[in-house]
C-alpha positions in Angstrom: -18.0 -2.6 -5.0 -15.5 -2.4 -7.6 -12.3 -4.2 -8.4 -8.8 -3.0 -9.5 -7.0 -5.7 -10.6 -4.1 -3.5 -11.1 -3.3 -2.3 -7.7 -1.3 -5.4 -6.5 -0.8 -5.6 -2.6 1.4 -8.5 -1.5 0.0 -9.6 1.9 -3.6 -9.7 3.7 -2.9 -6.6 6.0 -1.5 -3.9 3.0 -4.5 -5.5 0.9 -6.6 -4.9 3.6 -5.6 -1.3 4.5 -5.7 -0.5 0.7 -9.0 -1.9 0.0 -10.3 0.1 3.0 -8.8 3.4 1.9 -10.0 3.4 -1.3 -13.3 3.0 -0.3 -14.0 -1.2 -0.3 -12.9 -1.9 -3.5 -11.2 -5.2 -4.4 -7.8 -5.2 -5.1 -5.5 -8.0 -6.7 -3.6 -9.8 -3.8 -0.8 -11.5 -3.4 1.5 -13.3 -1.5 4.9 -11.7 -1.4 6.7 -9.3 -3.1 7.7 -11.6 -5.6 4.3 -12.7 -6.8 3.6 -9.0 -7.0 6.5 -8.4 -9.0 6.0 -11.7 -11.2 2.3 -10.5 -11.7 3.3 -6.9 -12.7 5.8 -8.4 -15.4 3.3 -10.9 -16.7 -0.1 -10.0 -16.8 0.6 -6.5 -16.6 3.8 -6.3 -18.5 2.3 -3.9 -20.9 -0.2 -2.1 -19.0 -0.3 -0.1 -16.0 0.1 -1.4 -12.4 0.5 -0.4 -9.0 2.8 -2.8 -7.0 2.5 -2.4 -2.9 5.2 -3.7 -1.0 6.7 -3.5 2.4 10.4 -3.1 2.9 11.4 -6.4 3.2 15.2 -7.9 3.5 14.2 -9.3 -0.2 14.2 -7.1 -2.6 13.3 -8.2 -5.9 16.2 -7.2 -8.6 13.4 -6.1 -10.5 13.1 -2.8 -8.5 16.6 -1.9 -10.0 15.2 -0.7 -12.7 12.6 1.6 -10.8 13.7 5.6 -10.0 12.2 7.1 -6.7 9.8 9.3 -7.6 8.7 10.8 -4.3 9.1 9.7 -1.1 7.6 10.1 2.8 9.4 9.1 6.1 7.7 5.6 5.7 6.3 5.8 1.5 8.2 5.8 -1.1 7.0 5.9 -4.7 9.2 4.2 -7.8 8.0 4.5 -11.2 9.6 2.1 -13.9 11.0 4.6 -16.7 9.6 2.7 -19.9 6.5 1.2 -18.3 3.3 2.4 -16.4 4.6 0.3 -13.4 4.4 1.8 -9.8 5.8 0.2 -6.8 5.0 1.8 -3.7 7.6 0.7 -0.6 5.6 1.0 2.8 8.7 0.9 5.2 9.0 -0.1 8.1 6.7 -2.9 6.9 2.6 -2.4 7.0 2.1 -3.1 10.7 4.9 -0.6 11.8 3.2 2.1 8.7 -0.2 1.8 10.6 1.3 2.0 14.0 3.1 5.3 13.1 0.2 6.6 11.5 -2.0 6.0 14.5 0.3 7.4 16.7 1.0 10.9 14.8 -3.0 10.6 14.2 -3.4 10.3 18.0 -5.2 7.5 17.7 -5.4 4.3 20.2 -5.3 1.0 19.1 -7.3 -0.3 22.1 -10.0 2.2 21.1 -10.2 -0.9 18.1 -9.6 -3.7 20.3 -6.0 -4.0 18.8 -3.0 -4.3 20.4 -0.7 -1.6 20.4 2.5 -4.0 20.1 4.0 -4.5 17.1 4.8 -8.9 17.7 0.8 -9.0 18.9 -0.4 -7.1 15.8 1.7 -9.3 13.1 -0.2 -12.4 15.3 -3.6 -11.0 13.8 -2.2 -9.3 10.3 -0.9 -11.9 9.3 -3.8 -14.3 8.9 -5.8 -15.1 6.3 -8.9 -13.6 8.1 -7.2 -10.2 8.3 -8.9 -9.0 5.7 -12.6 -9.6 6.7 -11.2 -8.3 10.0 -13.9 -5.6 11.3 -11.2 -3.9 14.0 -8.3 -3.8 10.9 -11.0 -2.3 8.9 -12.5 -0.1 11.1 -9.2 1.4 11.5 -8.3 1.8 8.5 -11.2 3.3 7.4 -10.4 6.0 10.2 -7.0 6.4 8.9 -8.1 7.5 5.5 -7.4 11.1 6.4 -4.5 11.1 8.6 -0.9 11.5 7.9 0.9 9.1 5.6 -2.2 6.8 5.2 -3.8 10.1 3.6 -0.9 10.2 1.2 -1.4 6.6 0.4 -5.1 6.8 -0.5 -4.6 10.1 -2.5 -1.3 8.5 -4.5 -3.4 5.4 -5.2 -6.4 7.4 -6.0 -4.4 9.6 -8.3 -2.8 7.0 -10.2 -5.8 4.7 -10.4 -7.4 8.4 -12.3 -4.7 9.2 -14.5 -3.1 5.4 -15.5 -1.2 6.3 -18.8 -0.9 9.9 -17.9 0.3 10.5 -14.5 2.8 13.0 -14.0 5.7 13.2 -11.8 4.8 16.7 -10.8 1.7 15.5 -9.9 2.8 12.7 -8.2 5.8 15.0 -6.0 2.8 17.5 -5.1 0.6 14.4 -3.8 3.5 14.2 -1.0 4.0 18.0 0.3 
């Protein structure tokens, strides 16, 4: 399995979900948006990176200086004009994402042996063990094709291929 230190998820269930749509690789977690941002500006400062955070009541006043790029009922994309820094905004946060995505995907969450509730799903997400959890994972995996968790993949997939060259057409295209 391989490792992408610059996709930077910022809790256990988006690094989860991530790591599961692109296939098991390892991704560089963190613990709120902050520390994603805080990475992105340090050891990434000059480099490329991929911040993934969910829309939270903090924002950090580093995505001021982002532009929208493209955007999805619950994705949004923002690209830093001088910098090859992404942020992608899941919103509502990841637990509500994956519940919307099952749902349009007609999908059960007691087919995993998840609940269905947004409260009793944050009790399991947001645990350590989340991310060795074989239900989240299972279901994530399942998710790879459907709806916005298909956009996801293919925007993380896309910019993880192209780094320092990525397009905004491209990246528009990866959301119609």
């Amino acid at each position: 399995m391989g490792v992408a230190l610059e996709i930077i998820p910022e809790c256990f269930v988006d690094t989860t979900l991530v790591s599961a749509l692109l296939g098991g690789i390892g991704v560089n977690h963190q613990k709120s948006c902050n520390n994603v941002v805080a990475k992105m500006r340090g050891k990434f400062g000059d480099g490329f990176a991929v911040g993934i955070i969910d829309n939270d009541k903090r924002r950090p006043g580093y995505l001021d200086e982002f532009t929208c790029v493209a955007s999805s009922t619950h994705i949004q994309l923002l690209k830093h004009p001088q910098k090859n820094h992404y942020i992608i905004v899941l919103s509502p946060a990841c637990e509500g994402f994956v519940l919307s995505v099952v749902q349009q995907a007609g999908l059960s969450m007691e087919d995993y042996n998840l609940p269905g509730e947004l409260d009793n799903l944050k009790k399991i997400t947001k645990s350590i063990v989340s991310s060795k959890d074989a239900r989240l994972v299972g279901l994530f995996k399942d998710l790879r094709l459907c709806g916005e968790c298909a956009i996801l993949k293919n925007v993380l997939v896309y910019l993880l291929e192209n780094r320092y060259k990525a397009t905004e057409k491209d990246m528009v295209a990866l959301f119609n």
